[in-house]
N, C-alpha and C positions, 0 to 999 in steps of 0.2 A: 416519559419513561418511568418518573414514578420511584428511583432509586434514591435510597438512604446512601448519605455521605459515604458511608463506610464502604458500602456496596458499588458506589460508583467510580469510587478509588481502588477499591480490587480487581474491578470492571478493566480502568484504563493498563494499568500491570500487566492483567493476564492477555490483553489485546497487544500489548509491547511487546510481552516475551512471546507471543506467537508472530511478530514481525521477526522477530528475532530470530528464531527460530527458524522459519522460511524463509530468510536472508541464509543461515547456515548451511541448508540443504543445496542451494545453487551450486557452490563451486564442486561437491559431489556427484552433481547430476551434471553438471558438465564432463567433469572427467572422464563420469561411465556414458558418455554422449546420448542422455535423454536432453536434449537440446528442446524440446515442447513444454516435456515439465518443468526445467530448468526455468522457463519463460514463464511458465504458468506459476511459480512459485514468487518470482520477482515480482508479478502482480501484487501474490499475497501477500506479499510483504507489503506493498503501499495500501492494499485494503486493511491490514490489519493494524497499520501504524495511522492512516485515516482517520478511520472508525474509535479509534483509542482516541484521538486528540479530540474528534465530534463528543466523542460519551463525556470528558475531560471538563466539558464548558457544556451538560445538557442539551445537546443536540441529540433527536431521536433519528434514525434512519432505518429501515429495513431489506433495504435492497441495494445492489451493487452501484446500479445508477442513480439510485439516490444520496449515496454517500460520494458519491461523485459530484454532483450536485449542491449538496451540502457542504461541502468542501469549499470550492467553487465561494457560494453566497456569501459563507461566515469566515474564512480564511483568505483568497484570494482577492475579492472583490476590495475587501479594505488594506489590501496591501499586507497583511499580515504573515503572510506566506508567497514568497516569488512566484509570479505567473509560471517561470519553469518549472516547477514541481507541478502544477497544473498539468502544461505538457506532456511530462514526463506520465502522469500518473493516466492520461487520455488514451497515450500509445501505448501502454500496456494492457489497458482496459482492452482497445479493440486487438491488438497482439494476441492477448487471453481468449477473447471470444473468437476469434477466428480458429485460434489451434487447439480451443477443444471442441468446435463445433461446424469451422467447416471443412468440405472435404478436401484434398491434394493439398493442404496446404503444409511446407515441411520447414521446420526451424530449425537452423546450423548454432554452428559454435559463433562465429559471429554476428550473427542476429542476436546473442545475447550478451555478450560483451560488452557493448556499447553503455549498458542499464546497469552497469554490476556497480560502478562509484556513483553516478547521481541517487540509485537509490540506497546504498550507503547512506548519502547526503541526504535523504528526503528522512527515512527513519534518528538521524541523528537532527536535524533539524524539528522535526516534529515533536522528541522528547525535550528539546530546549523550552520549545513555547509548554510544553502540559509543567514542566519543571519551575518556568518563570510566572505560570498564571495565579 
């Protein structure tokens, strides 16, 4: 990646506060019952919170399933993040790619509920470890 200190530290911030961020817009989009985006934002919240903690410890990635991947290798494999955030972070990945890409498929109010405190838990968990490294 090639990023100076400073830069790589700005990097992991502005990928938090955009988890951040798209964690806030769910219970909105719930209310006005975009129940899709809704779900498609919970995604981004664990990509964006991901991707923050990969950049955090110079991990490069470029692609979605790469940072899934990534994830995976350097966090879960050594235990350093619960297999359930793995999980969690799997069935939103394929949640995500089905509702915005195939067709009939329709996400309610509870289809998204379920994701609203684990991922809570996963972006609060995530700035633990970028905090304690």
């Amino acid at each position: 990646m090639g990023l100076k200190e400073k830069e790589r530290k700005d990097l992991v911030k502005y990928r938090l506060e955009k988890a951040r961020n798209a964690f806030a817009e769910v219970p909105v989009l719930i209310t006005n019952q975009f129940y899709g985006t809704a779900m498609n934002r919970l995604y981004y919240t664990c990509f964006y919170a991901a991707t923050a903690l990969l950049v955090s410890e110079n991990h490069v990635t470029h692609t979605h399933s790469g940072a899934k991947t990534s994830l995976g290798l350097h966090f879960i494999k050594n235990n350093r993040l619960d297999k359930s955030f793995a999980k969690l972070y799997d069935q939103l990945f394929n949640l995500r790619q089905r509702g915005d890409y195939d067709d009939w498929i329709y996400i309610n109010e509870e289809d998204n509920l379920p994701y609203i405190e684990p991922v809570k838990q996963f972006i609060k968990t995530i700035e633990n470890l970028i905090n304690n490294t």
